[in-house]
N, C-alpha and C positions, 0 to 999 in steps of 0.2 A: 504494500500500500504506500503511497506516496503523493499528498496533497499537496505539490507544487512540480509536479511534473512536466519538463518543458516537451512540446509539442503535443502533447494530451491535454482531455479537459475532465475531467472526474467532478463530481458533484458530490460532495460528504457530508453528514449530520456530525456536528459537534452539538456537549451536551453537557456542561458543565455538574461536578458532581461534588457536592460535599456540605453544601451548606444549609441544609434542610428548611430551604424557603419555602415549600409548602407550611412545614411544622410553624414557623414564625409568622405568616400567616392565620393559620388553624391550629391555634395551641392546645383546642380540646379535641380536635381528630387525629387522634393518635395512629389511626389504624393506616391512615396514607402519610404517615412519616416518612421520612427518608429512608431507603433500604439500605441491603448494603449495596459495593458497590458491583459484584460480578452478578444479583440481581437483575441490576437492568443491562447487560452483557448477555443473557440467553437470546435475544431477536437480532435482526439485521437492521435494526432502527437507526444505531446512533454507531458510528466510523472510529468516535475520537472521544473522549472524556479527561479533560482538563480538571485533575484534582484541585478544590480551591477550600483554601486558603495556605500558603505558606505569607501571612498576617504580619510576621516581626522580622524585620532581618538580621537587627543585632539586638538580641535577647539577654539574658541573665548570662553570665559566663562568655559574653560576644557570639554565642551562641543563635541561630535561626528556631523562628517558634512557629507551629502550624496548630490550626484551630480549624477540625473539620465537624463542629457544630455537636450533634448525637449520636455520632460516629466514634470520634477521638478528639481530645482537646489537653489543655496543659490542667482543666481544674478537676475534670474526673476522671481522667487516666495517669498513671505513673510515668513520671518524666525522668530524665537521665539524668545523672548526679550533677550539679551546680546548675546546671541549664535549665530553663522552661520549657524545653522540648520534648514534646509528647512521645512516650513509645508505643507507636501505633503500626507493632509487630504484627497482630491481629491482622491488616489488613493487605498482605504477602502475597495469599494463596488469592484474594481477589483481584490485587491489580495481577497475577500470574495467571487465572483462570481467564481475564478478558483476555489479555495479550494473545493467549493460546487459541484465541476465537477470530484473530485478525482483528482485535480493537489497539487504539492507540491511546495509552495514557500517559499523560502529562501534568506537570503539576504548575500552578497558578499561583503567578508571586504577586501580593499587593492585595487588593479588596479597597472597600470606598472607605475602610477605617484604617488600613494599614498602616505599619508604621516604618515605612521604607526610605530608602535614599539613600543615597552616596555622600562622602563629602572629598571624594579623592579619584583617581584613578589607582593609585596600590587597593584603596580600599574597594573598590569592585573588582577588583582583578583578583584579591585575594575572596570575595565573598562568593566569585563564578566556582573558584576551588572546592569552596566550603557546601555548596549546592551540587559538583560534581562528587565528590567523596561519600555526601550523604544521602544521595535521592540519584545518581547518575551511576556513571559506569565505574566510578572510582572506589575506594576502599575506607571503610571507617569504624571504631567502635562503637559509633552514635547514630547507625540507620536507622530511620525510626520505621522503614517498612521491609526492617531485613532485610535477606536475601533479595527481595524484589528489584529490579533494576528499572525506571522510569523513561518514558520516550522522549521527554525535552520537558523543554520549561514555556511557560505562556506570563508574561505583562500584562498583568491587570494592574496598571500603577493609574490611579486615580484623583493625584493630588502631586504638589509640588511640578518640578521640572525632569526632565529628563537628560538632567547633567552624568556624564560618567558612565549611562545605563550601557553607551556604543560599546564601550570599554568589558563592560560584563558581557555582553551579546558575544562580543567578538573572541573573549576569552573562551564562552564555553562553545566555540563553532570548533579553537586550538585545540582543546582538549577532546574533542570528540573526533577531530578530523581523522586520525588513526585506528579509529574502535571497529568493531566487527558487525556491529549496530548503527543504523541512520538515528539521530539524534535531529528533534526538531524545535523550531523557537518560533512561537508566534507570541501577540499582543492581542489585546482589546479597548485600541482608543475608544473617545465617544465620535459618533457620527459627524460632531458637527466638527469640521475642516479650514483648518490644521488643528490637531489635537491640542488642547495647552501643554499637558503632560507626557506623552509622547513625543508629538511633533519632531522633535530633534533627533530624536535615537534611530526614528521611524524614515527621517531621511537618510542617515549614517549609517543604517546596520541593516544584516543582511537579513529577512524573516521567510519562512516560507509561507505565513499564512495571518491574517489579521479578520480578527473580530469585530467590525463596529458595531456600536449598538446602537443599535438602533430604535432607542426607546431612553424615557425619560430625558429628550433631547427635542427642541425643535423641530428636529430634520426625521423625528420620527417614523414610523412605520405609519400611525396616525397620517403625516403628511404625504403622503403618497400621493403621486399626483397633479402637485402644486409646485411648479417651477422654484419657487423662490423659498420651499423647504427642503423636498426631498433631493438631495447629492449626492446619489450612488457615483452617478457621473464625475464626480473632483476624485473620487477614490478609486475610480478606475484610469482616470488618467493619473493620479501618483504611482498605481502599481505599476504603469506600463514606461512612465518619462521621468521618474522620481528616484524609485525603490531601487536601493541598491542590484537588489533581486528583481527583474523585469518580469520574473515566472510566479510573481506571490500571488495567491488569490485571494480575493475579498470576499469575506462573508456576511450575510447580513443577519445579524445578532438581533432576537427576539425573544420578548416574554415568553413563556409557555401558557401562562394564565394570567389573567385579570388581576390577580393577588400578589402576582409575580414581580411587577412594576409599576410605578406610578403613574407610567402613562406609554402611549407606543402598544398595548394589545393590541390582538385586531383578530376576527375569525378565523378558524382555518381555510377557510375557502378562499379567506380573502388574504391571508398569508399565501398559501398559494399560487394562488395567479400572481402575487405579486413578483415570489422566489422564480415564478416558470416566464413572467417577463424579463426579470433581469439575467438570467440564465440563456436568454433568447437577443439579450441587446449589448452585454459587456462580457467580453473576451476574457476580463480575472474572474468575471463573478465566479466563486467555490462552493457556494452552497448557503446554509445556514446552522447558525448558532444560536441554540436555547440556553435560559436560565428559565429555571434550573431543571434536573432530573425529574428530585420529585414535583414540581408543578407541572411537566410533563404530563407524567403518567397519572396523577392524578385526574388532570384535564381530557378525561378520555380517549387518552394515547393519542395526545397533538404530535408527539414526536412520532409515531408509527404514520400519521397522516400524511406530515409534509415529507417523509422519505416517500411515500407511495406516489405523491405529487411530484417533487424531482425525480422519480428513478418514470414517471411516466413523460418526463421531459426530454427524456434521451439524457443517459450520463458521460457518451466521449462524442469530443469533437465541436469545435466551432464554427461556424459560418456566420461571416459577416452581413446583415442584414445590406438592402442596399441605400444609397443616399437618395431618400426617394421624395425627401422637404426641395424645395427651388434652391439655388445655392444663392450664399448669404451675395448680397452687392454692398461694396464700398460706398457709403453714400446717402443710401437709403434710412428712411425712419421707418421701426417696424413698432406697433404695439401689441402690446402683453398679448401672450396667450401664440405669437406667431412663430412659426418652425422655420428653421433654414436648415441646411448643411455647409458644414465647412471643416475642412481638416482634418477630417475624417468622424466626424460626429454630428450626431442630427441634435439639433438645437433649439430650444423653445425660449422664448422671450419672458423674463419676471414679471415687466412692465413694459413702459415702453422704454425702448433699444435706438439707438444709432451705431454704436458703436461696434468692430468687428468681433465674433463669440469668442470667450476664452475662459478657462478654467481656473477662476478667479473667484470664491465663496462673497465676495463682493461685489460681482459684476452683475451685470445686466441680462444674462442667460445663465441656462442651465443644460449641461449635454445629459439628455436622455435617451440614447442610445449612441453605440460605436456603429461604425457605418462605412462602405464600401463601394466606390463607381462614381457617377456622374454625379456631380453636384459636391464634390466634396472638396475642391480646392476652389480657391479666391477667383471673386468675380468684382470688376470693379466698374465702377459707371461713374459721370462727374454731372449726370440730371438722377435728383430725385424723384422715384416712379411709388403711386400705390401702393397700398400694403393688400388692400382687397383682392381675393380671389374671384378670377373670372369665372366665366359660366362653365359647367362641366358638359362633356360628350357622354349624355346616362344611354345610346341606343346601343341595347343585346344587355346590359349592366342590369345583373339581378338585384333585389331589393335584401337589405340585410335580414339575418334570420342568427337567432342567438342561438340555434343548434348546428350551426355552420362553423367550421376552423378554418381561419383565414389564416395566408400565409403573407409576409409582406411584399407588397407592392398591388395585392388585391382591390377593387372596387368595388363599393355597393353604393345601390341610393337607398338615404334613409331621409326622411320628409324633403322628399322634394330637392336634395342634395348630393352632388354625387361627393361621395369621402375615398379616401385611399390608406389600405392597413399601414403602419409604418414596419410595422413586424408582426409575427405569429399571433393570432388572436380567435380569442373565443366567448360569447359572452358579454364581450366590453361593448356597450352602445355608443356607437357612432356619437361625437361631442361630450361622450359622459367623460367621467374624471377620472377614468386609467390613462386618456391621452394617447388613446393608441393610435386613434384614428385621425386624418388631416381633413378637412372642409375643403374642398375642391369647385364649393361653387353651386347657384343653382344649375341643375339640369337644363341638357340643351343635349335634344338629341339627332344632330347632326351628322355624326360621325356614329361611324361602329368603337365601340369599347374595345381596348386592349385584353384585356382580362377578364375570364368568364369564370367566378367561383366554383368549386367542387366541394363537397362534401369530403371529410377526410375520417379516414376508418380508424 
């Protein structure tokens, strides 16, 4: 297994485990507590499980201290002499039993209380040592999951900067580079773009995979839809012109339940469509990441849901949708709401635009899809033309039908309008708020239609 695979495209559930956000929610329903963790390792739901919290980095004794909630923690399990670190030998045979099943676990440094940071380079170089020795391929008296050997480490750092952190990343890529086992390191900034807390390391170090979350933020899941929240787009152009690593992929990080987060839930249906849109319009997208386990499963197998929904996406292989917006003109004013292409990305307007599209969390567009062909490099004019769409050619152009999968560059007329898919679609109404679809104008049926929808099996 390998979630950063260059020329492939694989689709994975991540699925954070440790922290019994159900139980902190529902402190009197005990019965959907947290399990353990090779519990949710018997189905083909979830790829990855990111053990969270490794919470302290420098502990009692300089020591690293891990808090996995009702599982193991420093106040009711026995910790190792001088240190507050828990021995959570117990849980051995479970990170061994997933491993043995093709899951990948990894453990999660930081949490929204943690109490992390650097104040040196020695001193991350030496704390990359202290994390390989005790949780990696390296040797210690002080594992606190035994024997068990761990698949990398994940940044959930959620406060201060990210001084120093390149420094740690980089050390434990040194120390792995020789081992017999792939060792991997991803993050979980927040959505919204450039991370505070990230930001830096995220441009300096090499990751194979990042989480944003996409919830309790703006640019939420909630915003779907709306130029001027949702940025899958800024996150697909750092993975591809940014990231040290060109091959990282982006996942979109999601509640499992109502309970789960303060804000950013959203149905599974409409998770979703929304994971098999962007899995259909940006070349990093990876998949998606739940919080947590148990909100999961409690949530009646959200996690079983959205793998049945990506794995019916098709899980290898990209094609670039095509540049099927007008391409952008130098010159022009365009308002809110209007599509171009340019530079390889199809582009909707916040508000109103003049300016040429770029990937800028303060500018004036939002790229909502990666994009390929005609229409995708610079167009310049020195007269300003309309922004209105002229009349469409609706003769032979079937009328939309939300039991129909459109594929992109498709036509239909919907009230009296001929629209055009920008990408794969099923379901979404013509003008509604997925965005899928472009307004091409009243009907004018002059010409024969390009494109005659089919029905897809």
């Amino acid at each position: 297994m390998d979630i950063g695979s260059k020329g492939l495209y694989f689709t994975y559930r991540f699925r954070y485990w440790g922290q019994n956000s159900y139980g902190a929610a529902h402190g009197t329903d005990t019965a959907n507590f947290q399990k353990t963790l090779s519990f949710y390792c018997n189905d083909n739901a979830v790829d990855v499980f990111p053990i969270a919290f490794l919470n302290v980095f420098f502990g009692t004794g300089g020591v690293p201290s891990i808090n996995l909630a009702n599982t193991c923690n420093p106040t009711d399990n026995a910790t190792f002499p001088g240190t507050s670190l828990p021995n959570c030998a117990a849980l051995a045979s479970d990170i061994t039993t997933c491993q043995s099943k093709g899951k990948i676990v990894t453990l999660s440094l930081g949490g929204a209380t943690g109490a992390v940071g650097f104040q040196s380079d020695a001193q991350a170089t030496q704390f990359a040592q202290t994390i390989w020795n005790l949780f990696l391929g390296g040797s210690s008296s002080t594992r606190p999951f035994g024997n068990a050997v761990l698949d990398g480490v994940d940044l959930d750092i959620e406060g201060g900067t990210s001084t120093y952190y390149a420094t740690f990343v980089n050390e434990i890529r040194s120390l792995s580079a020789g081992a017999s086992k792939r060792y991997y390191v991803t993050a979980a900034p927040q959505c919204v773009y450039p991370d505070a807390a990230l930001g830096g390391v995220l441009n300096s170090a090499n990751f194979d995979a990042i989480y944003g979350m996409f919830y309790n933020n703006p640019c939420g899941l909630q915003a779907f839809g709306q130029a001027s929240g949702w940025d899958f787009g800024l996150w697909d152009n750092w993975a591809r012109t940014i990231s040290p690593n060109k091959n990282v992929k982006v996942y979109i990080g999601a509640p499992a339940s109502s309970s789960a987060a303060g804000s950013g839930y959203v149905a599974i249906d409409t998770l979703s469509s929304i994971a098999t849109q962007m899995r259909r319009s940006f070349p990093s997208f990876g998949g998606v990441m739940l919080w947590d386990a148990s909100q999961a499963y409690a949530n009646n197998r959200y996690d079983q849901a959205i793998k049945n929904a990506l794995s019916s996406a098709g899980g290898t292989g990209f094609s670039y949708p095509a540049c099927s917006a007008p391409a952008y003109v130098s010159g022009n004013s365009y308002s809110g709401g209007s599509q171009v292409s340019y530079n390889g990305y199809i582009w909707q307007a916040k508000w109103f635009a003049s300016g040429a599209p770029a990937s800028d969390p303060n500018g004036d567009w939002s790229a909502i899809s990666a994009c390929q062909g005609a229409g995708s490099t610079t167009s310049t004019s020195t007269t300003s033309s309309p922004t209105a769409t002229p009349g469409g050619n609706c003769a032979g152009v079937a009328t939309w039908s939300n039991s129909v999968a459109y594929t992109g560059g498709a036509q239909v007329i919907y009230n009296g309008h001929l629209w055009m898919a920008l990408w794969w679609t099923q379901a979404d109404t013509p003008g509604g708020a997925a965005g899928v679809w472009t307004d091409n104008g009243p009907c004018s049926a002059s010409k024969r239609a390009a494109y005659s929808p089919r029905k897809l099996r």
